[in-house]
N, C-alpha and C positions, 0 to 999 in steps of 0.2 A: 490924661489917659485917653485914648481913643477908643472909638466900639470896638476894632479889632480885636487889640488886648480884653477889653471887657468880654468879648465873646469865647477867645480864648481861655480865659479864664474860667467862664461860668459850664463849660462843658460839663456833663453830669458824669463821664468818661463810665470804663467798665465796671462791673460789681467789685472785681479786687480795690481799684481806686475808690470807689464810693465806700466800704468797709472801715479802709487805713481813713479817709476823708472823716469819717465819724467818727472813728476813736481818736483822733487829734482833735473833732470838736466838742465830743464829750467831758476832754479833759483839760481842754486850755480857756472852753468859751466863757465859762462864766467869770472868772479871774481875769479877761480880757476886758470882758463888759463893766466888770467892777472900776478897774482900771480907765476906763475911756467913755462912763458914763455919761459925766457932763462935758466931755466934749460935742458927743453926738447926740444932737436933736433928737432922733426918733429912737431911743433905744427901746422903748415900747415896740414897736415894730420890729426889731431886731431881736431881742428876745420872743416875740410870735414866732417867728420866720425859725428859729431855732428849736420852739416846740411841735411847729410843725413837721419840720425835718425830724425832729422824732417819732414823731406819730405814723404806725404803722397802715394806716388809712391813707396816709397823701401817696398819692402817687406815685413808683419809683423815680422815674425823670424829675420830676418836683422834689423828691428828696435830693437826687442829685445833682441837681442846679444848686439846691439851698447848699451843701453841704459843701461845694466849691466855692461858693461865696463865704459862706462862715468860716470855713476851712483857710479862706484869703484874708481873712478880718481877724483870725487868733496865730496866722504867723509871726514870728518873731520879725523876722526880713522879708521886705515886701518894697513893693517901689518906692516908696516914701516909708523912712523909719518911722514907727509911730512913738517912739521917744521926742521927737519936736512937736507933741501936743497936737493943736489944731490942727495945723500945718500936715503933720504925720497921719492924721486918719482922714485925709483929703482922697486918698488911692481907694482905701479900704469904702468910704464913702460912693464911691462913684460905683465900686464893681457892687457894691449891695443895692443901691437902689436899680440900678440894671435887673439885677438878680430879681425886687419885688416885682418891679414893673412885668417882669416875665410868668412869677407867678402870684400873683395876690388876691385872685379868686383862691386859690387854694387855702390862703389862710381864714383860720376859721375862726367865730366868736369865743370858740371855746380854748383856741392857742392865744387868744390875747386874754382872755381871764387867766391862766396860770401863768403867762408874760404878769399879769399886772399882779398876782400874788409873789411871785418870785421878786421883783422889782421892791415890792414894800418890805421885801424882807419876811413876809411870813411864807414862813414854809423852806426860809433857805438858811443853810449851813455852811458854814466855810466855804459861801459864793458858789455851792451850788445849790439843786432844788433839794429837799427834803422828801424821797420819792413816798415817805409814810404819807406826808401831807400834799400827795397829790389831789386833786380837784379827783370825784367820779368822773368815769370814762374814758381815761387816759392808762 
């Protein structure tokens, strides 16, 4: 993939696309992550990056960067199908780390502590969080 596409991609676009961009990754992300876990190395980071995008403190722009990237990481059809495994989250790969590189001051100690509870499974239900057993401050 090139920057172009990757830039393309990560636009944070208007409030109507950044809304629909979040209820598709509210609903697809964690069942994606479950699914493509041990493929991808940093899923700790990618679970962050996804509680950041929640967290009503980040940024707008910074949710909407994250939220195009997530949003490109829980499509079904994407440049590379990610039914071919490795191979398939090679795309999804390349536009997320663009994506942190862009914002990763933004994420914070306290979105990879509910990244790493969500990950061990505590606190999460049918792959998603368990918002009872969210962490204070969130």
């Amino acid at each position: 993939m090139d920057d172009v596409k990757i830039g393309e991609i990560l636009l944070p676009g208007d409030e109507e696309t950044q809304e629909r961009q979040e209820r598709q990754v509210r609903s697809k992300f964690w069942p994606t992550l479950k699914r493509a876990v041990r493929y991808i190395p940093f899923s700790r980071d990618l679970a962050a990056a996804y509680f950041c995008a929640m967290d009503p403190q980040t940024p707008t722009r910074v949710r909407g960067v994250l939220f195009a990237a997530l949003g490109y990481f829980v499509l079904p059809l994407d440049f590379l199908p990610d039914i071919f495994a490795v191979v398939g989250f090679t795309d999804d790969i390349a536009v997320l780390m663009a994506a942190f590189r862009m914002i990763q001051s933004h994420i914070k100690d306290s979105h990879y502590q509910s990244a790493d509870e969500a990950l061990s499974n505590e606190g999460v239900t049918d792959g998603k969080p368990d918002p009872a057993a969210a962490p204070a401050g969130r």
